[in-house]
C-alpha positions, 0 to 999 in steps of 0.5 A: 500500500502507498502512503496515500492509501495508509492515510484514506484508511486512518481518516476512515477509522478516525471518522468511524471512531468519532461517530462512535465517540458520539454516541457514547461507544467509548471502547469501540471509539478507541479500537478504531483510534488504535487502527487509525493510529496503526495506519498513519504509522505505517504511511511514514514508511511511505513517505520520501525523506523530500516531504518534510511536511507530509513527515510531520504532519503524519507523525502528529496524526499518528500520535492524536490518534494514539492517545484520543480516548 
């Protein structure tokens, strides 16, 4: 998989995530943040060492992922 099908997938379990979030599945909310985490991790072994911002920006999702409850 590219870097870009690593991050459809992370936005996809986030989004899943926040919807249960919402309605107040806490545990399944944070399993899909685990999954959304787990790709954005994997996508920043995709990403060229030319794309500084694509770095960052993968990296800070990856961590907000991890840690939203």
């Amino acid at each position: 998989m590219s870097w870009i099908e690593h991050h459809q997938r992370s936005e996809e379990f986030a989004s899943l995530a926040e919807i249960l979030h919402r309605q107040g599945e806490l545990e399944a909310a944070q399993q899909n943040y685990a999954i959304a985490a787990a790709a954005e991790i994997q996508a920043i072994n995709h990403i060229s060492p030319d794309e500084p911002r694509t770095l960052a920006i993968t990296v800070v999702s990856s961590i907000l992922f991890r840690d939203t409850p």
